[in-house]
C-alpha positions as CSV (number, residue, x, y, z in Angstrom):
1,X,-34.2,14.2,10.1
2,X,-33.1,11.6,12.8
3,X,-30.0,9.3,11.8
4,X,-30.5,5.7,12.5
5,X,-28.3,3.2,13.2
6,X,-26.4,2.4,9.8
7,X,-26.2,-1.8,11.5
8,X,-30.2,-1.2,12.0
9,X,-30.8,-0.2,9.0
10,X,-28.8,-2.3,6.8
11,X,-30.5,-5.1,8.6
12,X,-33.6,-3.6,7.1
13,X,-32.8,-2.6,3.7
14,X,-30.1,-1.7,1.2
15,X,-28.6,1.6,1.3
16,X,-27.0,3.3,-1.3
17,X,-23.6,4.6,-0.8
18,X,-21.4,6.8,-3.1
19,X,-18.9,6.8,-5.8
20,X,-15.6,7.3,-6.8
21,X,-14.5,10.8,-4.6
22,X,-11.1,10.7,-6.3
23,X,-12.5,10.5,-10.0
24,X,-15.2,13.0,-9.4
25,X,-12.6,15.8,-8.4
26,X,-10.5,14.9,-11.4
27,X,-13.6,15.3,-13.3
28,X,-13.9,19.2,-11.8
29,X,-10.3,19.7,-13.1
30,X,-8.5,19.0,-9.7
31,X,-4.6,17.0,-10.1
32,X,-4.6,14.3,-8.4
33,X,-1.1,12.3,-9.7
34,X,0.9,13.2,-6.7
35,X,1.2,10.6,-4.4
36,X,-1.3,11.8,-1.8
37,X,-3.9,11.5,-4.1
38,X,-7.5,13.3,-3.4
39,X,-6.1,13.1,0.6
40,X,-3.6,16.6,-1.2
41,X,-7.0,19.0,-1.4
42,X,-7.8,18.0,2.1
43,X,-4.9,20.8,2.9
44,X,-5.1,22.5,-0.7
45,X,-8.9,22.7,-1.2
46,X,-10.7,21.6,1.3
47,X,-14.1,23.2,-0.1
48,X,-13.2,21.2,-3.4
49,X,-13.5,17.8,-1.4
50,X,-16.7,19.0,0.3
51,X,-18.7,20.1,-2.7
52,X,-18.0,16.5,-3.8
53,X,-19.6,15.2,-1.1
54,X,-22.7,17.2,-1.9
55,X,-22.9,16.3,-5.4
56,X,-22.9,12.8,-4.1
57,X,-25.4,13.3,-1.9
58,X,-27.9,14.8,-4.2
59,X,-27.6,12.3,-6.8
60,X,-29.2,10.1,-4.6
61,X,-26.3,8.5,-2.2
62,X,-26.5,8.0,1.4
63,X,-23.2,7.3,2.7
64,X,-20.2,9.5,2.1
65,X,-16.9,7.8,2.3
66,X,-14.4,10.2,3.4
67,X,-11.2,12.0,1.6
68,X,-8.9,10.2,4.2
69,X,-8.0,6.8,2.1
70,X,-4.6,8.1,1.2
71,X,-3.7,10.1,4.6
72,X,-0.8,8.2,6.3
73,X,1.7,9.3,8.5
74,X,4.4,8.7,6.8
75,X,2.7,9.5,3.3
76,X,2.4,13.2,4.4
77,X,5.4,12.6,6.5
78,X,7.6,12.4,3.2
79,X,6.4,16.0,2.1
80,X,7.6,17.4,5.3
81,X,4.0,17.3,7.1
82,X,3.7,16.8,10.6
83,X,1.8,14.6,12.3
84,X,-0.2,17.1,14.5
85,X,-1.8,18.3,11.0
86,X,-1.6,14.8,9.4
87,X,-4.3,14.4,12.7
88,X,-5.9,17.4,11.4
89,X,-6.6,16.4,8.5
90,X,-8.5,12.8,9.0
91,X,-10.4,14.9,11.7
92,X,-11.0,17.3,9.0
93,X,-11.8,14.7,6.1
94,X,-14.7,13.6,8.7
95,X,-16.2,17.2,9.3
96,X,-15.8,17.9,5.6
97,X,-18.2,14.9,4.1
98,X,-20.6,15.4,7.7
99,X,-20.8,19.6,6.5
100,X,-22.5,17.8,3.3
101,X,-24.2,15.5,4.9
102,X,-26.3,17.5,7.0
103,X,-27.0,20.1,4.8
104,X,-28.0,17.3,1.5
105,X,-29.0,14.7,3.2
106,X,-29.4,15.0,7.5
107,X,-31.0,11.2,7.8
108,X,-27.5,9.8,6.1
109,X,-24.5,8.5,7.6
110,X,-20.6,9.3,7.3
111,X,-17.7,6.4,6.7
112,X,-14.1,7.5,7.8
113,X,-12.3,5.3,4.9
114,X,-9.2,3.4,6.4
115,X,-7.2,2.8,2.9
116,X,-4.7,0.0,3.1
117,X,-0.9,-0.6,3.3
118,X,-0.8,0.0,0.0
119,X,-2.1,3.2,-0.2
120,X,0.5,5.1,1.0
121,X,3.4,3.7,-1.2
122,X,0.9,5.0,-4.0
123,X,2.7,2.0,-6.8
124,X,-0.7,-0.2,-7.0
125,X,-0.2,-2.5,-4.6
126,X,-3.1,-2.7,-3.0
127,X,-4.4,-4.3,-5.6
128,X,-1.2,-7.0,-5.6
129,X,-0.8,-7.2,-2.0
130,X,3.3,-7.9,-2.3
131,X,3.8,-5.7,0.8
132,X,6.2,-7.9,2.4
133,X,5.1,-6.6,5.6
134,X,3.8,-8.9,8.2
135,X,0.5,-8.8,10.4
136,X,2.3,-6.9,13.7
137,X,3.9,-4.4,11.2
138,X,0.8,-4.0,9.3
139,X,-0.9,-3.2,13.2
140,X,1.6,-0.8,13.5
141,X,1.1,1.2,10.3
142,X,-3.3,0.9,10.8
143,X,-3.1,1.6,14.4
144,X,-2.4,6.0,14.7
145,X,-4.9,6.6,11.7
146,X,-7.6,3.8,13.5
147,X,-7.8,5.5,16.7
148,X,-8.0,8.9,15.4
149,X,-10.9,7.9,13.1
150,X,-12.6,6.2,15.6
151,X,-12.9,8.5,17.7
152,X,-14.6,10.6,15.3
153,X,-17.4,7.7,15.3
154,X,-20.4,9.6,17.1
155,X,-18.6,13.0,16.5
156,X,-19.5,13.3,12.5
157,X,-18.7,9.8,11.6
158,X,-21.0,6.8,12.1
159,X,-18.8,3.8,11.0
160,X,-15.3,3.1,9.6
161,X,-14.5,1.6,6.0
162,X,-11.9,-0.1,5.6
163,X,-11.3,-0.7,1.9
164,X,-9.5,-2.1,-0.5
165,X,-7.7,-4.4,1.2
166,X,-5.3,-6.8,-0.7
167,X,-4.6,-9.8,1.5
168,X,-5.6,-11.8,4.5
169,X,-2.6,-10.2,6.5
170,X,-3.8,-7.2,6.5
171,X,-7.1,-8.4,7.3
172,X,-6.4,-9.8,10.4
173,X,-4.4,-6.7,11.2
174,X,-7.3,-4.6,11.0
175,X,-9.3,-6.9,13.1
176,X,-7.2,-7.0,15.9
177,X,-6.8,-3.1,16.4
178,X,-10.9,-3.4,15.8
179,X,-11.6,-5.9,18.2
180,X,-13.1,-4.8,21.2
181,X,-13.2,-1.1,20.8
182,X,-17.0,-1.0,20.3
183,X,-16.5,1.0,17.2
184,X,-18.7,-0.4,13.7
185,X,-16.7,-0.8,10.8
186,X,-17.3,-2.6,7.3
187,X,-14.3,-4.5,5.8
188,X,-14.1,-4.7,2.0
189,X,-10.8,-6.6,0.1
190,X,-10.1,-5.9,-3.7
191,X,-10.5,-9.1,-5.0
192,X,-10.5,-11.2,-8.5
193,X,-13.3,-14.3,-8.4
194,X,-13.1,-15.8,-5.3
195,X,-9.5,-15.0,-3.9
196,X,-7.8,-11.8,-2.6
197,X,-5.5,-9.6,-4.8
198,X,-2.6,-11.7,-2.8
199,X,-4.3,-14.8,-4.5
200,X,-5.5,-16.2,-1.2
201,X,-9.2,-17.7,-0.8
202,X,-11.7,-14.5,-0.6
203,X,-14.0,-16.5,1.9
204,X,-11.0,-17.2,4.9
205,X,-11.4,-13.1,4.9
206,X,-15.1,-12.6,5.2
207,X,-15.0,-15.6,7.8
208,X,-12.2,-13.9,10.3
209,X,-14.3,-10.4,10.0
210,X,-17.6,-12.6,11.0
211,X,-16.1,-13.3,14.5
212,X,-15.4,-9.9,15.4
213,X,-18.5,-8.3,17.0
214,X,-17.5,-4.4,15.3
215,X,-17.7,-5.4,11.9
216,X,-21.6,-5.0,10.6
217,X,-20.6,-6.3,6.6
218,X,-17.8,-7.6,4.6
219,X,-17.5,-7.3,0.6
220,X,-15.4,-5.9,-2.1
221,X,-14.6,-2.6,-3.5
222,X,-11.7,-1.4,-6.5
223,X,-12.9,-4.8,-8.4
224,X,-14.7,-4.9,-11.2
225,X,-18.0,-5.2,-12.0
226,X,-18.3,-8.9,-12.9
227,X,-15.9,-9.8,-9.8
228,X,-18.2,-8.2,-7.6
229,X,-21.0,-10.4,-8.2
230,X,-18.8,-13.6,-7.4
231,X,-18.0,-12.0,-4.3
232,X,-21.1,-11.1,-2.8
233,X,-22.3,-14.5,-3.0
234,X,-19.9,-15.2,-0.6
235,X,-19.6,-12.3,1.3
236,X,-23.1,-12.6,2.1
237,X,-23.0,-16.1,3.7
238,X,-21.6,-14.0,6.4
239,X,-24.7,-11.5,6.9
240,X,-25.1,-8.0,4.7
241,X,-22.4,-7.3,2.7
242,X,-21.0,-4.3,1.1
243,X,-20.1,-4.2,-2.6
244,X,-18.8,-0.6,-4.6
245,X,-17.0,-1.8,-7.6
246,X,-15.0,0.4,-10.0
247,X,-15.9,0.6,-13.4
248,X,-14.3,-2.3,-14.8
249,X,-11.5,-0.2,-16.6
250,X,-8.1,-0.7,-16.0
251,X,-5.4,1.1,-13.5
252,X,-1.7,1.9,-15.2
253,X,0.0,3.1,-11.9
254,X,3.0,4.3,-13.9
255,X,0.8,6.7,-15.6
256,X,-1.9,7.2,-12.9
257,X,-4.8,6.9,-15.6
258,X,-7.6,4.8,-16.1
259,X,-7.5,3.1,-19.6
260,X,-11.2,1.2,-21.6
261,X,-14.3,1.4,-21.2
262,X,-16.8,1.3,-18.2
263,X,-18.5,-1.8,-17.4
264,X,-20.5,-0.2,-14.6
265,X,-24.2,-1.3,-14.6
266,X,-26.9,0.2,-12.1
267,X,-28.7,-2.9,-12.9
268,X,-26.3,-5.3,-11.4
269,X,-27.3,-4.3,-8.0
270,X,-30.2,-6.6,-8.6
271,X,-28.5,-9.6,-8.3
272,X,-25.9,-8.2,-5.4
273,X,-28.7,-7.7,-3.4
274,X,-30.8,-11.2,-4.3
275,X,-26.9,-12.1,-2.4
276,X,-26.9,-10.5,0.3
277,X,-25.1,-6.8,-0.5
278,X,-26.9,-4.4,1.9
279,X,-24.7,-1.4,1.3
280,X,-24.2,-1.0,-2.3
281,X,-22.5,1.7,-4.5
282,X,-19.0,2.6,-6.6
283,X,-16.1,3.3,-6.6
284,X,-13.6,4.4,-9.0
285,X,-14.4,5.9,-12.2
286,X,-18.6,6.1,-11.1
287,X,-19.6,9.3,-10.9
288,X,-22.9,10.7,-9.3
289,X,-24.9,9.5,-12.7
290,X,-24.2,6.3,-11.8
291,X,-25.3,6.6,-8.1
292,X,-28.8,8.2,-9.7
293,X,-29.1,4.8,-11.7
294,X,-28.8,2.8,-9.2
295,X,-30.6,4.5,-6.5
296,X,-33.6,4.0,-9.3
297,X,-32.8,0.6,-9.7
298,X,-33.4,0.0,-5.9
299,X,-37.3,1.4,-6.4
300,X,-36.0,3.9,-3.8
């Protein structure tokens, strides 16, 4: 089956994308409470990472959002990894979810996640944004991990993701190593109502991504349900937006865990679509049930 273009086709109609990677291998037994996260089995158990893809994939999604949100530098760095196999491995977190891909589901599309700041210092704060790191340092940190996922747009991948960013900082760091490289990306912000996770206003962000040609949406991920919704009203003043909340429950970092109860709906999407939200799926805590529910829920 022919791929094509993911900006064409979310111009078109909604696509569906997948759910929490992370959760999913917990699910299957994997320990995930280091600090690298899921980005660990990428060197560990690396056919762990691409079954998960597949099971995605057959549940109905259409994207897969790579293993590489937690691999930094200096977050595999501090284990003693060097940073020709740190390079390996976002190479290999592409081929991985594009191995899946083309066996599931050949007419879907690869993102080569971009996690945040936050990410690698693995204490929550990407959902705080207290980095105390400005926008040149931020460039810094994004800029190795950018170029070697971009260049894997065209090569396995077909856009970037950056997710779950906290604040408009980092926002207008990403967009500046983006800008003029030619290379699609989406940019979604963890978010409560209408303002960042650094409590600054939500629409300032989508705005700055609208005037840079690479990015084809803005939304939210790693918010909940009901803050989703909020957002993609005004995400979508900006064109499609993208919109994969968690399941509402709640993130101790201390402990690692997930505590509640899911507030996850596949009938939701209704409304973030009636918004704008043209690339719509999960995040943590939704599983490939979830994905099936809503891939109903779109008639598709």
């Amino acid at each position: 089956m022919t791929r094509t273009d993911l900006r064409t086709t979310v111009a078109d109609r909604p696509v569906v994308l997948d759910g929490g990677l992370a959760t999913l291998l917990e699910r299957h037994g994997h320990d995930l409470s280091s600090h690298l996260w899921s980005a660990r089995l990428l060197r560990e158990d690396p056919a762990a990472v691409e079954a998960a893809h597949r099971e995605f994939f057959e549940a109905g999604a259409e994207v897969a959002t790579t293993a590489s949100y937690q691999v930094s530098y200096e977050g595999f760095g501090s284990d003693g990894v060097d940073a020709d196999e740190v390079t390996g491995l976002l190479r290999r977190s592409v081929a991985l979810a594009a191995s899946a891909r083309d066996e599931v589901a050949p007419g879907g599309w690869v993102a080569a996640s971009v996690g945040p700041y936050g990410a690698v210092l693995a204490d929550g704060s990407e959902y705080r944004g207290d980095y105390g790191l400005d926008v040149a340092g931020l460039r810094a940190f994004h800029r190795p991990r950018l170029e070697v996922l971009a260049a894997t747009v065209g090569e396995g991948a077909d856009v970037l993701a950056v997710e779950t960013v906290p604040c408009l900082a980092e926002v207008e760091a990403v967009l500046a190593e983006l800008d003029g490289t030619g290379v699609p990306a989406w940019i979604s912000l963890s978010a409560a109502g209408d303002r960042t996770r650094a409590g600054e206003p939500l629409a300032e962000a989508f705005a700055m991504a609208a005037d840079v040609a690479e990015v084809l949406a803005v939304g939210v991920n790693c918010t909940t349900p009901g803050d989703a919704t909020a957002a993609v009203t005004l995400a979508g003043r900006h064109g499609p937006a993208v919109v994969y909340p968690n399941s509402g429950q709640g993130w101790d970092a201390d402990a690692r865990a997930w505590t509640g109860e899911s507030a996850f709906r596949a009938d939701d999407v209704a409304s973030w679509v009636a918004d704008g939200a043209r690339l719509v799926g999960g995040c943590c805590r939704v599983g490939p049930e979830d994905v099936r529910a809503l891939r109903a829920t779109l008639g598709r």
